[in-house]
DOVEXKE-332447 format. One record per residue (C-alpha): chain; x, y, z negated. Coordinates in Angstrom, 2 decimals. Layout:
N
{"A" {X Y Z}} ...
This chain:
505
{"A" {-4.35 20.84 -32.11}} {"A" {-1.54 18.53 -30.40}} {"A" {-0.84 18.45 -26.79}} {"A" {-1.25 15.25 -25.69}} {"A" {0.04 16.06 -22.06}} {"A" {2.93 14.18 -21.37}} {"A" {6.20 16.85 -21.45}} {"A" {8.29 15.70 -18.42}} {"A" {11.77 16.92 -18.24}} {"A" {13.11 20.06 -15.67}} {"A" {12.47 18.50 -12.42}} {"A" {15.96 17.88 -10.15}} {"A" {17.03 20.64 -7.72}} {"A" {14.81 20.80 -4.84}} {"A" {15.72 19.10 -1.88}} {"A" {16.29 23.12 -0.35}} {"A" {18.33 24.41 -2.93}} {"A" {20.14 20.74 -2.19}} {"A" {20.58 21.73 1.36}} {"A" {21.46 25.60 0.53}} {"A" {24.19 24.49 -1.37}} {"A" {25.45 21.43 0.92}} {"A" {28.98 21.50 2.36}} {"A" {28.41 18.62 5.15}} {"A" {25.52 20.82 6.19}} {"A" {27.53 23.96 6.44}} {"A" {29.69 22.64 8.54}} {"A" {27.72 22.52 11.93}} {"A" {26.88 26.16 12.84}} {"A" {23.25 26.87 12.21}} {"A" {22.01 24.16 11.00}} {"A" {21.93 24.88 7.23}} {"A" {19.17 27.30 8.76}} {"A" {17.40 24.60 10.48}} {"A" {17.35 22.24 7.91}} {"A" {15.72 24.59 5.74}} {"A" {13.05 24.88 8.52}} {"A" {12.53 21.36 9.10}} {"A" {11.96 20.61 5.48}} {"A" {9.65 23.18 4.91}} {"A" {7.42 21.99 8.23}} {"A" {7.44 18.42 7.60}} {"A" {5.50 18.92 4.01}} {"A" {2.56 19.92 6.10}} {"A" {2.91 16.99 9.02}} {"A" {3.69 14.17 6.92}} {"A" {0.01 15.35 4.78}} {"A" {-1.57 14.99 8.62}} {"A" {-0.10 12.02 9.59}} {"A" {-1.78 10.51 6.03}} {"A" {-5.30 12.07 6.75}} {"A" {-4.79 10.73 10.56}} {"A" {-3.99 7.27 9.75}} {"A" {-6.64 6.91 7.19}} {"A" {-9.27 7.91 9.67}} {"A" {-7.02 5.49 12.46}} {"A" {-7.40 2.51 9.82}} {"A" {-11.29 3.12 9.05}} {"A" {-12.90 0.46 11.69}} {"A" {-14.93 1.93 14.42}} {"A" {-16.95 1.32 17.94}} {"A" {-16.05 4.33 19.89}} {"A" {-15.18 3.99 23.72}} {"A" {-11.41 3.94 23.18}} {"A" {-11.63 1.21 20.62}} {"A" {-13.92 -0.91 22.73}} {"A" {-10.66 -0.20 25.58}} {"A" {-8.74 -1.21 23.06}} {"A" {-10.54 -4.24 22.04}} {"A" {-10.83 -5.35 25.77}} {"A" {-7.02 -5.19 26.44}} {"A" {-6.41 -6.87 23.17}} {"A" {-9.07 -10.00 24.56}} {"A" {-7.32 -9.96 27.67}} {"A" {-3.43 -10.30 25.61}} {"A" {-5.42 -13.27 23.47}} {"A" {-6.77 -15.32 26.80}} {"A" {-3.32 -14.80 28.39}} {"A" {-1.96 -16.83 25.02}} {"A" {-4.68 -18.79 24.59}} {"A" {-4.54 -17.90 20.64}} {"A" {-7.99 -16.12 19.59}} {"A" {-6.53 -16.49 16.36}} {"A" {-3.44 -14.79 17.18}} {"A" {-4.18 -11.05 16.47}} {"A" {-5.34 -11.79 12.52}} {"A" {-2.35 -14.18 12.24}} {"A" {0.20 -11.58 13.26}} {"A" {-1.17 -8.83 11.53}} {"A" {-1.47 -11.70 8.42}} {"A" {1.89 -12.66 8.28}} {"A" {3.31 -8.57 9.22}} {"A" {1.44 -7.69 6.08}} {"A" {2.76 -10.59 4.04}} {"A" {6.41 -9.06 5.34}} {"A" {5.80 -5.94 3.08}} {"A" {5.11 -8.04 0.41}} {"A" {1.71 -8.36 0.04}} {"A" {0.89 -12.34 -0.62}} {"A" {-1.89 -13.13 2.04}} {"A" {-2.64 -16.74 3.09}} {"A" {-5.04 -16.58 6.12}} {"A" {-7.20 -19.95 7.73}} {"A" {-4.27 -22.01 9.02}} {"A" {-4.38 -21.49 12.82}} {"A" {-3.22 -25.30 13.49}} {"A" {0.49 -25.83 15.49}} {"A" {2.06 -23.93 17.94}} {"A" {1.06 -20.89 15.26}} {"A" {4.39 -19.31 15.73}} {"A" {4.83 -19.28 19.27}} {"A" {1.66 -17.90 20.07}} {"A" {2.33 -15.04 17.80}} {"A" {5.46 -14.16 19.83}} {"A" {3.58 -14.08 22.85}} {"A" {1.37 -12.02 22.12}} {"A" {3.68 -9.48 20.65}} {"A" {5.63 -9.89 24.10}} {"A" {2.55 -9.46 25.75}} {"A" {1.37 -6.72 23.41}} {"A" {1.86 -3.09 23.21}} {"A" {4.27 -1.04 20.80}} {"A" {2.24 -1.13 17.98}} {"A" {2.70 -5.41 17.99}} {"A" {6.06 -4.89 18.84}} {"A" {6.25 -2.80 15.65}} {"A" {4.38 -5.62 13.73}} {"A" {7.22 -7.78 14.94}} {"A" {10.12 -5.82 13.27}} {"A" {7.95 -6.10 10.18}} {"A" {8.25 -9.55 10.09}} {"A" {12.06 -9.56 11.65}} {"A" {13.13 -7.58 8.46}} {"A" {11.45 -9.90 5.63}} {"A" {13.98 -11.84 4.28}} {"A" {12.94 -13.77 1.49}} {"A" {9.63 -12.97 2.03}} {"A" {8.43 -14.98 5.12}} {"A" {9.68 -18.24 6.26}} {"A" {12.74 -18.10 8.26}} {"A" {11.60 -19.48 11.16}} {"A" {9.22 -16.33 11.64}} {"A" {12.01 -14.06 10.67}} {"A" {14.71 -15.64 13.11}} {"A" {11.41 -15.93 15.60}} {"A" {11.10 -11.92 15.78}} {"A" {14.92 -10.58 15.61}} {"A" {14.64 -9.69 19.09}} {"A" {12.38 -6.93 17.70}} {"A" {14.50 -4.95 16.04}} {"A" {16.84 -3.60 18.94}} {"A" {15.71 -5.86 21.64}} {"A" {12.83 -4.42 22.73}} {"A" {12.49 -3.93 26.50}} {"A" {14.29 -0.73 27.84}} {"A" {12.74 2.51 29.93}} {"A" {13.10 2.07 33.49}} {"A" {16.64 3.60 35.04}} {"A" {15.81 7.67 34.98}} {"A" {12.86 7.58 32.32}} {"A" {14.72 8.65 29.17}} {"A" {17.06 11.02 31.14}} {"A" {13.98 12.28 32.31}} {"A" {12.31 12.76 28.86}} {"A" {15.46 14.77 27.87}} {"A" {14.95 17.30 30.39}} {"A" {11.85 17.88 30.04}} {"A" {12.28 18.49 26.07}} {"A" {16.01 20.06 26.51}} {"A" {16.33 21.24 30.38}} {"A" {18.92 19.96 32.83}} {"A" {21.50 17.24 31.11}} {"A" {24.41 18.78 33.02}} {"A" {23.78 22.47 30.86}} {"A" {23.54 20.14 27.93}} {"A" {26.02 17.43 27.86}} {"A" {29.39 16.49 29.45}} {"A" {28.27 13.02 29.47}} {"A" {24.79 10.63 29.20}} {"A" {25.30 7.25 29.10}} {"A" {21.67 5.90 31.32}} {"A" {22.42 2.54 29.88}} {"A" {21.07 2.72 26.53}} {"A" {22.84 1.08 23.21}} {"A" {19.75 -0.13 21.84}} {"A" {16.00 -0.26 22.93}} {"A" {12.95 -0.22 20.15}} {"A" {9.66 -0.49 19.86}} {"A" {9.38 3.85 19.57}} {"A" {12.46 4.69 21.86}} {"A" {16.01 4.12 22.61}} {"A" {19.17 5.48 22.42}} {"A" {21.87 6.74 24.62}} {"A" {25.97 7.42 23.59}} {"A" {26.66 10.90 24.47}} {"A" {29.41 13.57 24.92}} {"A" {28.53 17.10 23.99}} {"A" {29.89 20.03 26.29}} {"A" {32.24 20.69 23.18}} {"A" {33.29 17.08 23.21}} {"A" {31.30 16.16 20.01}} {"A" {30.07 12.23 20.49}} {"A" {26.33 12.15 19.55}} {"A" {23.66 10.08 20.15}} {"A" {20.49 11.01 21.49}} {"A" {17.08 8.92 20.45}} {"A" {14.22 9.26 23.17}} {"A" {10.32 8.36 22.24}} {"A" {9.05 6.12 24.97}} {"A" {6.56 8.48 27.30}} {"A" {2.47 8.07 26.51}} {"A" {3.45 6.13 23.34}} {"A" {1.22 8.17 20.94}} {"A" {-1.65 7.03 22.99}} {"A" {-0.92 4.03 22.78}} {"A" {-0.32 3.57 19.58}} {"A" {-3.56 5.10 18.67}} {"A" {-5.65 2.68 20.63}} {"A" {-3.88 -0.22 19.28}} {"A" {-4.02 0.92 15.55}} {"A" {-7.71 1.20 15.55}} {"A" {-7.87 -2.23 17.59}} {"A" {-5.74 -3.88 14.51}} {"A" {-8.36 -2.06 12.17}} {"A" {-11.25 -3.96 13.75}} {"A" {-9.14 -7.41 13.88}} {"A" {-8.56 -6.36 9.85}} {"A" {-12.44 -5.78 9.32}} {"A" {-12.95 -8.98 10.82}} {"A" {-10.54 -11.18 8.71}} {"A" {-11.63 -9.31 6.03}} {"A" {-15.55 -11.07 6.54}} {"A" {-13.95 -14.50 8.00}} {"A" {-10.68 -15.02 5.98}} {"A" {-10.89 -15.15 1.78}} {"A" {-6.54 -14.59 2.07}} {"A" {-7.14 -11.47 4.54}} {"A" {-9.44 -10.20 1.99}} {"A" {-7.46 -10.71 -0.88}} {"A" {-4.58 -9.13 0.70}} {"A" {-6.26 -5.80 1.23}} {"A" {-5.68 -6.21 5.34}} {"A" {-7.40 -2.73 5.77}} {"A" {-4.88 -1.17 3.50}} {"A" {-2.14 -2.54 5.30}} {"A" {-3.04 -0.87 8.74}} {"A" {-3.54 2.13 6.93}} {"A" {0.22 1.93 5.55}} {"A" {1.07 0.52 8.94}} {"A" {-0.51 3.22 10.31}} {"A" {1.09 6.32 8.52}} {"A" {4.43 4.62 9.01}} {"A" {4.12 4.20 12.39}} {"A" {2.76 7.53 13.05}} {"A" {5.61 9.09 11.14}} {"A" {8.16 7.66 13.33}} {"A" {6.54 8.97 16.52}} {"A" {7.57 12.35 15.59}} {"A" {11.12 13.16 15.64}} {"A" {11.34 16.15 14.01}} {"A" {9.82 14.50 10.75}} {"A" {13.46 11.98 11.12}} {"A" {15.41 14.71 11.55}} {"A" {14.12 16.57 7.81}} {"A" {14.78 12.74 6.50}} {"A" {18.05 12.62 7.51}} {"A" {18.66 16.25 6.35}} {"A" {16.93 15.73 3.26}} {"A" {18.93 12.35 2.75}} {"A" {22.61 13.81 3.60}} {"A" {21.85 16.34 1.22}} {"A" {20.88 14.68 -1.54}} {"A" {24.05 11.91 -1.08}} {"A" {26.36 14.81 -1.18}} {"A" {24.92 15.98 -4.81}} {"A" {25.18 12.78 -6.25}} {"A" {28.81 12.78 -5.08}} {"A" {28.12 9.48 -2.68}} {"A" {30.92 10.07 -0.43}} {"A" {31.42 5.90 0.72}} {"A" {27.43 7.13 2.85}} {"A" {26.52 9.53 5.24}} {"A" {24.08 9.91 7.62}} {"A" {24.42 11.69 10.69}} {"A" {23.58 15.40 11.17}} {"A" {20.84 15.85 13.74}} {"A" {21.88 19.37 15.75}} {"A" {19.96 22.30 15.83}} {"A" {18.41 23.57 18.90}} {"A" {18.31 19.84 20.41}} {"A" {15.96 18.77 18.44}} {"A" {12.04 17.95 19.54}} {"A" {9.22 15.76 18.78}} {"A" {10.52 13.14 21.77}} {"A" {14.19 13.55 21.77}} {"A" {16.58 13.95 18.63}} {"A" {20.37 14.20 19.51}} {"A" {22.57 13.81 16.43}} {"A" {26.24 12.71 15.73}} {"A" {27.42 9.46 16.30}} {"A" {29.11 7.98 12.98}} {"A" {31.43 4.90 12.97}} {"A" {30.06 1.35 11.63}} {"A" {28.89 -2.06 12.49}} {"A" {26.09 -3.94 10.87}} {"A" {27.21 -5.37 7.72}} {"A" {25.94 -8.97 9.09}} {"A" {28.44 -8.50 11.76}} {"A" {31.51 -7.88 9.20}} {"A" {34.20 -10.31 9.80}} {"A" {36.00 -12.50 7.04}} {"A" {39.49 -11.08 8.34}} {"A" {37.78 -7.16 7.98}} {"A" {39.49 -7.38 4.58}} {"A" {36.87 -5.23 3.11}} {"A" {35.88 -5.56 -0.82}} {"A" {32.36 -7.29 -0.86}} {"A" {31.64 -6.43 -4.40}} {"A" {32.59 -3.23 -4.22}} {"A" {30.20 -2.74 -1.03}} {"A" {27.60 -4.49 -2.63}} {"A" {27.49 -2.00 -6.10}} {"A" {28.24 0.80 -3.68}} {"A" {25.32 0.17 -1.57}} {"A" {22.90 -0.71 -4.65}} {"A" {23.95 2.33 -6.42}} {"A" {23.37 4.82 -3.77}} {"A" {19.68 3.28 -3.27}} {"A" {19.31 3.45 -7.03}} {"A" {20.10 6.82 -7.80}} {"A" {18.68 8.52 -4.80}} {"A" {15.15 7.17 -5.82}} {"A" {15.13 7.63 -9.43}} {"A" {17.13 10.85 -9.86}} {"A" {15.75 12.76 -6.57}} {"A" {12.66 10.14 -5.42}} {"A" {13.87 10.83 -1.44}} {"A" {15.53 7.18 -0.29}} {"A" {15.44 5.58 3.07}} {"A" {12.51 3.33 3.99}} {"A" {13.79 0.64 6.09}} {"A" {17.26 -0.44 5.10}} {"A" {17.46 -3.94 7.25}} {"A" {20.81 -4.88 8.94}} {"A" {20.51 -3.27 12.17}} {"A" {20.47 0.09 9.67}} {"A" {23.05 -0.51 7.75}} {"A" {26.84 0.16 9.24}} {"A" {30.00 -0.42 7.68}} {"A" {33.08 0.87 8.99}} {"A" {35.77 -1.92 8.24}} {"A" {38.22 0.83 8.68}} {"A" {37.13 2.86 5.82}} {"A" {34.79 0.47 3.52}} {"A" {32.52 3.68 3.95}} {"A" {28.41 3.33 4.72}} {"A" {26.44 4.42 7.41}} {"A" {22.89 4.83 7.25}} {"A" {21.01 5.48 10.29}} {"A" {17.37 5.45 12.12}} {"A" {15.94 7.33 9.01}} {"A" {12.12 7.42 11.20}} {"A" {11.12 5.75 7.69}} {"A" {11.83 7.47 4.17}} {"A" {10.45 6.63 0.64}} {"A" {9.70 10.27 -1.47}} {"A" {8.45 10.10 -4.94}} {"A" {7.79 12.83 -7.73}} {"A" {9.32 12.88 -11.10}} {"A" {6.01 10.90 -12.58}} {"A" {6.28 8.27 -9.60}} {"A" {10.40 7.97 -10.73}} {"A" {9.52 7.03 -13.94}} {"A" {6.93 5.07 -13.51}} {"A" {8.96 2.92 -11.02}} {"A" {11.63 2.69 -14.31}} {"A" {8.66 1.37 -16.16}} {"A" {7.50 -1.13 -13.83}} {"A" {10.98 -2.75 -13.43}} {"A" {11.48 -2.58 -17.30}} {"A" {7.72 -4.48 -17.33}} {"A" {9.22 -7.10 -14.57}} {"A" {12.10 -8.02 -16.64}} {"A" {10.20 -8.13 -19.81}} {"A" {7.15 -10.44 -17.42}} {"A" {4.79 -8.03 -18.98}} {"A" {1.77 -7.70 -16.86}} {"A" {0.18 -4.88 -18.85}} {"A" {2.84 -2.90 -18.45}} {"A" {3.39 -3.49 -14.85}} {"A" {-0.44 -2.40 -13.91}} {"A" {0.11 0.66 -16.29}} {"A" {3.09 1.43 -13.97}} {"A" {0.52 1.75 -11.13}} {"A" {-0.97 4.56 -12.48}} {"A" {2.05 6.61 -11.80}} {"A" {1.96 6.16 -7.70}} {"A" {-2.11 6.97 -7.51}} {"A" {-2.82 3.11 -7.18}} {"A" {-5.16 2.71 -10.06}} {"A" {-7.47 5.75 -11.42}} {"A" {-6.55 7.78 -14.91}} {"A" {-9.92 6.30 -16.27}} {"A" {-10.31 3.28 -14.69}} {"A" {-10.36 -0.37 -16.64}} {"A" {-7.59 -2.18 -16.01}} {"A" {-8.03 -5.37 -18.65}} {"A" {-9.68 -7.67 -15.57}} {"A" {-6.63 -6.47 -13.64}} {"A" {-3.99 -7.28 -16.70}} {"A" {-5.52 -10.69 -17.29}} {"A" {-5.18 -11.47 -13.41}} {"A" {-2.28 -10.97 -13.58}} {"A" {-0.31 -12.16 -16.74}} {"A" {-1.97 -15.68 -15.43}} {"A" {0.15 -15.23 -12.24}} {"A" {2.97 -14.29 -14.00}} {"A" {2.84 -16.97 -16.30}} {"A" {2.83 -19.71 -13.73}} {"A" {5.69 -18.22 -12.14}} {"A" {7.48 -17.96 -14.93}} {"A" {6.72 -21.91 -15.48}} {"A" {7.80 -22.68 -11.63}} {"A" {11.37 -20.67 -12.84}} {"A" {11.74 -22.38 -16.20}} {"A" {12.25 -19.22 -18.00}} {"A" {15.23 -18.00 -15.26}} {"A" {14.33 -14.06 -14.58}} {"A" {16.05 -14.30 -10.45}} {"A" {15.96 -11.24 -7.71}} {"A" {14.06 -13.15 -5.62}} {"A" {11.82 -13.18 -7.89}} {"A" {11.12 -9.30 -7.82}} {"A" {9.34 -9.34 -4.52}} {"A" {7.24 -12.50 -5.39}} {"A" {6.10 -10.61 -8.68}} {"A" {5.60 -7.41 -6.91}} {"A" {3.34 -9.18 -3.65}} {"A" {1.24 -10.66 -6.88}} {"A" {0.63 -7.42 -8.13}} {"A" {-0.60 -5.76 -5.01}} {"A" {-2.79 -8.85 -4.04}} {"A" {-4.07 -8.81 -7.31}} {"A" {-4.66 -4.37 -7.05}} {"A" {-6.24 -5.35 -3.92}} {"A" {-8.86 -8.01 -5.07}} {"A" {-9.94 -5.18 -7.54}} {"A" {-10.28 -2.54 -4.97}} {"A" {-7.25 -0.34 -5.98}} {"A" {-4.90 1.42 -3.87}} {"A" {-1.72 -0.16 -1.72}} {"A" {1.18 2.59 -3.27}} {"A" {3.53 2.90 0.02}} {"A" {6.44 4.51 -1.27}} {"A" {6.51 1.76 -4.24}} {"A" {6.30 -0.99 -1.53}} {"A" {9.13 0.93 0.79}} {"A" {11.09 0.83 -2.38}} {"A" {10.60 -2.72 -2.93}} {"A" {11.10 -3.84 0.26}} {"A" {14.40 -2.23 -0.05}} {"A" {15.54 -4.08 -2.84}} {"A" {14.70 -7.19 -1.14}} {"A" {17.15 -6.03 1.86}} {"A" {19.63 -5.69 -0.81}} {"A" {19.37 -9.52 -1.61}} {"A" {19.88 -9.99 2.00}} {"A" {22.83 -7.64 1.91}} {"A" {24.80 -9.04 -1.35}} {"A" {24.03 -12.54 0.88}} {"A" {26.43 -11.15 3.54}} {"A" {29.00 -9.08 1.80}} {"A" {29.14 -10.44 -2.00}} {"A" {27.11 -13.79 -1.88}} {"A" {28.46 -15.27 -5.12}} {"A" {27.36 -11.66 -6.81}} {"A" {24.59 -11.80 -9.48}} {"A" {22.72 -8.80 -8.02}} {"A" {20.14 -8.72 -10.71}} {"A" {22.63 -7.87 -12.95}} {"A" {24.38 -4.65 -10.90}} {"A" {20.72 -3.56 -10.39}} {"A" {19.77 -3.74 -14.34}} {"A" {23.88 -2.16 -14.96}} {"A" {23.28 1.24 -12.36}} {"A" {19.77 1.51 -14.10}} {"A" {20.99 1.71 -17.14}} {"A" {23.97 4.04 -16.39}} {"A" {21.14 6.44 -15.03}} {"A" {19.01 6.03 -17.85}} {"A" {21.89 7.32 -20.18}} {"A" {22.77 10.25 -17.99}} {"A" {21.13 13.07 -19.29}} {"A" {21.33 14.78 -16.52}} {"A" {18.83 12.25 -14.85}} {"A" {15.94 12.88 -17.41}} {"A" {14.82 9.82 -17.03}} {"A" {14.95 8.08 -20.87}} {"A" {13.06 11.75 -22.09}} {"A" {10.40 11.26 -19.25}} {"A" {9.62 7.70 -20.31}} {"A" {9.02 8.43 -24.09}} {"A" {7.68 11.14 -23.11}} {"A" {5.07 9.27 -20.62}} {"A" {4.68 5.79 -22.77}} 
């Protein structure tokens, strides 16, 4: 009798043994020890955060929601939009590339949406810096419309983040030599403050905006009830899966609330750089025993945003641009850990050097061996515009059941395909990547199958990359670096990867 299992290669060093064996970690007393630790907790709170934004996204009439609901109706009179709420959280989900088209909500669409994310708590300011970091996916008007969100946000009051710090870490003076009160940036979770170490290491230290958990809870379950809603008014909201959407928003935005879960990303993440030998990107080294879930103090690293690089920087663009491409690439598919939100604002380049920076890791992408190749396969099924292969990807991230039928689904979809394909005139573009991929999930989601996060993290990324190669290389043909790393990993047997597909197919 043959074994029909699928034989998938020796998995890739943990991400512990990774940090056991990491030099950059070494170097800062203690925390090789503490890295360990934070990776082994944050198994166990990421699976909570899933189970507590599932129950979050599930719409409900408790008291809190009906608090929620009446705050909300207060932010929509004050903008005179009652269509404003469904709209934002329409276009936000459209940002992570899911293709909704909701009722059109007339003019003066856009402005209202800003006001009531000014208006609105953190969870709309959140929304916001969804739609701030969707290049190529959204109009730019909405993306230019929402930049403020991304560092702009609204800072503490003068004392409130110093006094956060103490209250996690004790008296500043037994901690630091110096705390800058004015922060460098303000977000929609916290903000950060340039600091001095009584050793006279520069770090920066992120603080979580006080009663923000709260807050966010209230305002998630308020967006599930605006979701159920479009869902029974809007044919787009319904098609887009809205409810799936808060969910993902949900367990993102949950994630980020606790910093200890950032500070095992950006363990996991400088580990896993150093064994692929990435040394043009580092991220910095959070420091044991000043680390909490409200404050994280880690080092500061050199940089600006690459959209701020200069013509007279003198810096290689398409060296950056298969530099930065590569290290995405080959931290997913030969260790599945990546970072989840790689806009502008978290990319920095030090002119200096021509080295990366990758910072604000509250975000990170993690897939197993099975979800690594089945991300190969789907890109291999995008080239070929093979829609069959694309939805047998899905299987791979959870998004479509071992048994389930999938020839409604494949049909769907080849005839979107096929009219994109006449729209391009037989061209296979970039841009074209997220369009195909926001087909697929709108299609998954018309059929009742799952939204897979990491896959959409992933994509999302790719789509920053398009913005990136705009700034850095713009006359680059960035399909074909992408399609020349994969390949390179695909030979290297060391990755596993062409085994695991034949032995998966």
């Amino acid at each position: 009798m043959s074994d029909s299992t699928p034989h998938l290669p020796p998995a890739p060093p943990s991400t512990a043994s990774l940090i056991r064996s990491s030099e950059r970690l070494a170097e800062i007393p203690g925390l090789t020890q503490q890295a360990l630790h934070w990776n082994h907790e944050a198994q166990a709170r990421r699976a909570a955060v899933a189970r507590d934004a599932a129950r979050l996204a599930r719409p409900r009439l408790w008291p809190d929601t009906i608090a929620g609901l009446l705050t909300t109706g207060a932010r929509v009179v004050r903008t005179a939009a009652p269509a404003a709420p469904l709209q934002l959280l329409s276009t936000a989900a459209a940002a992570a590339g899911m293709r909704v088209e909701p009722a059109d909500a007339g003019a003066g669409t856009l402005e209202r949406a800003q006001r009531l994310v000014r208006a609105g708590g953190p969870a709309y300011v959140k929304l916001g810096q969804f739609i701030a970091t969707a290049e190529g996916l959204l109009p730019q008007e909405w993306v230019e419309a929402f930049a403020w969100c991304r560092d702009e946000a609204p800072p503490l009051p003068d004392g409130v983040a110093r006094g956060v710090v103490e209250a996690e870490l004790g008296p500043v003076e037994d901690r630091f030599a110096a705390f800058d009160d004015v922060p460098l940036a303000a977000g929609s979770i916290g903000q950060v403050h340039r600091s001095r170490l009584l050793d006279g290491t520069e770090v920066v230290v992120k603080v979580r905006r006080p009663g923000l958990r709260a807050r966010f809870r209230s305002d998630i379950e308020t967006l599930a009830l605006v979701a159920a809603a479009g869902h029974r008014w809007s044919e787009g909201a319904r098609s887009a899966n809205l409810a799936g959407f808060v969910e993902l928003f949900a367990e993102l935005s949950l994630q980020e609330l606790d910093f200890r879960l950032e500070a095992a990303n950006l363990v996991d993440s400088c580990a896993v750089l150093e064994s692929l030998g990435a040394t043009h990107t580092r991220t910095p080294r959070p420091l044991p025993g000043l680390v909490t879930e409200r404050v994280l103090v880690m080092e500061l690293l050199p940089g600006v945003s690459y959209d701020r690089l200069l013509p007279g920087d003198g810096l290689d663009g398409d060296r950056l641009l298969h530099l930065g491409i590569q290290g995405v690439l080959e931290a997913t598919v030969r260790h599945g850990v990546f970072h989840g939100d790689l806009h502008a604002g978290n990319v920095l380049v030090d002119p200096g050097t021509g080295t990366f920076s990758l910072v604000d890791f509250g975000i990170a992408g993690r897939m197993d061996a099975t979800q690594r190749a089945g991300l190969v396969r789907y890109l291999a099924a995008w080239a070929g515009e093979d829609a069959a292969g694309q939805v047998e990807a899905m299987r791979a991230f959870g998004a479509i059941a071992p048994d389930a039928d999938v020839s409604t689904v494949v049909a769907e979809l080849q005839t979107e395909l096929d009219l994109l394909a006449d729209r391009a005139r037989g061209q296979v573009t970039f841009d074209q990547l997220g369009i195909t991929l926001g087909r697929l999930l709108q299609v998954l989601a018309r059929n009742g199958f799952r939204m897979p996060k990491d896959l959409v993290l992933f994509f999302k990324n790719l789509l920053y990359l398009s913005g990136f190669a705009a700034s850095v290389a713009p006359d680059a043909d960035v399909l074909a670096v992408v399609q020349t790393i994969l390949l390179d990993v695909l030979a290297d047997p060391q990755a596993g990867l062409a085994e695991m597909l034949e032995a998966s197919a």
